[in-house]
N, C-alpha and C positions, 0 to 999 in steps of 0.2 A: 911331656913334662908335667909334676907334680902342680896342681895349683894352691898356693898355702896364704890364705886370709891373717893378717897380726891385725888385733887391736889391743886397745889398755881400758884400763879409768884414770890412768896420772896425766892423762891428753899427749896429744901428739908430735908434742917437743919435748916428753920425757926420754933420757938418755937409754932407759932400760930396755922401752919397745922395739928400739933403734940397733939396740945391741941384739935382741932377738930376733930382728927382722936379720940384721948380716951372718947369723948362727945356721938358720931356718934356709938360706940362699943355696948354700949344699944342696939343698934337696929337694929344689922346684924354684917354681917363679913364685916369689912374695911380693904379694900385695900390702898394705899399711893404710888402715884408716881406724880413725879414734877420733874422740871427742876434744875440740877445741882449745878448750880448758878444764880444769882438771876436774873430773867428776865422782870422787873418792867415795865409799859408803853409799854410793846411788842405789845399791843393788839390782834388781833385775825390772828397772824404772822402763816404761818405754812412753813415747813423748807421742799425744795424741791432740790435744789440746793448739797446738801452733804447727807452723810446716816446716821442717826443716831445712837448712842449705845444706851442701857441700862444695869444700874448694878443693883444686888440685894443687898442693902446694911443688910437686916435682914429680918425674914421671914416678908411681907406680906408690906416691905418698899422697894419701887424702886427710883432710879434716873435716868434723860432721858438726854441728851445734845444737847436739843433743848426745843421749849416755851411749856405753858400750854398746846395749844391747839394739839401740837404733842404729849404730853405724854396723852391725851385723846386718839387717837388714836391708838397711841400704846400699852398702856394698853386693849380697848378695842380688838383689831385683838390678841395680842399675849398673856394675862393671864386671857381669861376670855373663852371658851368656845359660852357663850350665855349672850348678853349683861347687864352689873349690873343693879339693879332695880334704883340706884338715884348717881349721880355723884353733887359732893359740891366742889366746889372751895374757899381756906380761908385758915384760916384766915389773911385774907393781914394787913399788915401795913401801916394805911391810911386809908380813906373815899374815895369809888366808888362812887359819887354822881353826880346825872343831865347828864350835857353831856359828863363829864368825863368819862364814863363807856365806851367812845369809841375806848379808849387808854388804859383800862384796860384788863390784862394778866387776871386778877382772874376772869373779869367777863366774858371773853371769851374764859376761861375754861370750864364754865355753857355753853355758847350760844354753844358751837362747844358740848357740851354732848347734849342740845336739838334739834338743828340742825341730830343729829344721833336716833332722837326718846325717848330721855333715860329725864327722869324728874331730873331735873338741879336747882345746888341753890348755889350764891354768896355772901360770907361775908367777910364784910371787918370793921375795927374797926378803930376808931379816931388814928390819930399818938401821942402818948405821951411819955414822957421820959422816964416812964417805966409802960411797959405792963401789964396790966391783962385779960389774955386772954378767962378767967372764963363766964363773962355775952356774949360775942359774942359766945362761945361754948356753952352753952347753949339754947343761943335763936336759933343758928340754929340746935341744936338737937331737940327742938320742931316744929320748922318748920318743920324740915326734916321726925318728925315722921308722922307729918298732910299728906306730900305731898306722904309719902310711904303705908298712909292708905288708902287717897281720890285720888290721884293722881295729875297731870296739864293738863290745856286744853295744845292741839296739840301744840306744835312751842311753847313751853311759859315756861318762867326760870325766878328765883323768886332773886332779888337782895336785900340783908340783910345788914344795915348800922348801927353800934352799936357804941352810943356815949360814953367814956369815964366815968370810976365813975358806978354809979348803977343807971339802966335805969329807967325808970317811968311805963314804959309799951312800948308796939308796936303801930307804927301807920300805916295802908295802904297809900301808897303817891306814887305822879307820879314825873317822874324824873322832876327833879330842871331846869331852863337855867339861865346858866352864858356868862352876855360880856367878850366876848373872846379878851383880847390885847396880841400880842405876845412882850414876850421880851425873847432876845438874847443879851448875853452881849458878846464882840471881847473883848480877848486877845493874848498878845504876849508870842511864845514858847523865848527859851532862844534864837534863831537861827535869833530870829527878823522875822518870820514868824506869821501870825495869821492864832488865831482858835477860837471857839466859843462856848457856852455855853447855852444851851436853858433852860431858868428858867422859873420857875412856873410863871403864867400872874396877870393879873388881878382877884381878888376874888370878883366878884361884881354881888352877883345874884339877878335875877329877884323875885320880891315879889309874893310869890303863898304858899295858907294857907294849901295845900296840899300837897307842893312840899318834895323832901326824903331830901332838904337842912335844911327845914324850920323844922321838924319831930327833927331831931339829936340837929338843935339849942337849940329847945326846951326840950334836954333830951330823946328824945324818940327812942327806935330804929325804924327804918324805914324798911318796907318791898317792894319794888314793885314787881311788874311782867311786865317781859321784853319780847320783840317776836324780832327775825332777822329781819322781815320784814323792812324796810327800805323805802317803797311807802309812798311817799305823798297823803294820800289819801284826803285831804281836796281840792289839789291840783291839782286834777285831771281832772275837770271843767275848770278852769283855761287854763293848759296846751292844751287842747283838743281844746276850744275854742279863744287863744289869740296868741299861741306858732306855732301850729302845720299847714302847711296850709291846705284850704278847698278842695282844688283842688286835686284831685285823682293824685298820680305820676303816669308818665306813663314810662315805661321803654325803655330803648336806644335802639337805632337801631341800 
């Protein structure tokens, strides 16, 4: 039997993981373990500094008190033997899209399971007033069954964006870019001290007929596939050529 790891960052009394874990039951023994409380925007944080716990709250449901990416770990070294065959991170609350996903807990749930070898897949659904968590559990139970039959190339985890309402179908798409403005709004504690508030920016994305923005707009759910890799590679000419000097260093005397 398949062994399939769930975790989130909405912790692990959100209804969405819950609804992914009984979608994902088709197709192996699911396991569930996530962060306590909710740990949204953590990104691919891992907690070094303090020790972690973990509780069982029922069989085969853990909670950890630290991000995504440490109850991947955890679960892997301490309830698993020999690594699961597919770890899915979801379903979030909200759209992982474009370059969001770099601030994303859920999606770096996926990256730190394929980062460890293990075929990894993040779903995250439109935020609405009220959920139904039915077509994003879904679409990633069929995903998830492609990816536990045929597998993923090496380094590479598959990000699942499910619009609201009943989808049209799937479309493969490359992450979205959005202009980025930050805003911060100051205010005052009652002490006449300030503090500050970092709100959601500008929503102002680039036009791409491909993009997982442009996919969702359209109704669609969106799948990409994602790699850690981080090299600019277009930009490597460049670098070599304009940045770096030509001159061999030579080292101190």
């Amino acid at each position: 039997m398949k062994k399939i790891l769930v975790t989130n960052d909405d912790g692990v009394h959100s209804e969405g993981i819950h609804a992914l874990a009984a979608a994902l039951s088709r197709l192996g023994e699911v396991v569930v373990i996530a962060p306590h409380i909710e740990a949204s925007a953590i990104g691919h944080a891992l907690t070094l500094r303090r020790p972690l716990r973990m509780e069982r709250l029922r069989p085969g449901v853990y909670e950890v008190d630290g991000t995504p990416t440490d109850c991947v770990n955890v679960a892997i070294t301490q309830l698993y033997t020999a690594p699961p065959d597919l770890v899915v991170s979801g379903i979030n609350k909200g759209f992982n899209l474009g370059d969001d996903v770099t601030y994303s807990g859920t999606v770096a749930g996926a990256m730190e399971g394929s980062l460890l070898g293990i075929p990894s897949i993040a779903v995250s659904l439109e935020r609405t007033a009220d959920y139904d968590f039915g077509p994003a559990a879904e679409a990633a139970a069929l995903v998830a069954e492609a990816v536990l039959e045929r597998g993923l190339p090496s380094r590479t985890f598959i990000n699942i964006n499910v619009p609201a309402g009943k989808p049209l179908g799937m479309r493969v798409t490359v992450q979205a870019k959005r202009n980025h403005v930050t805003v911060v709004a100051e205010r005052e504690d009652p002490r006449g001290r300030p503090y500050y508030w970092i709100e959601e920016g500008q929503n102002d994305w680039e036009p791409h007929d491909r993009s997982d923005y442009q996919a969702v707009r359209d109704g669609y759910i969106s799948v990409t596939p994602l790699q850690p890799d981080l090299t600019a590679h277009d930009a490597l000419s460049f670098v070599a050529e304009q940045l770096v000097p030509r001159a061999t260093l030579q080292p101190r005397s």
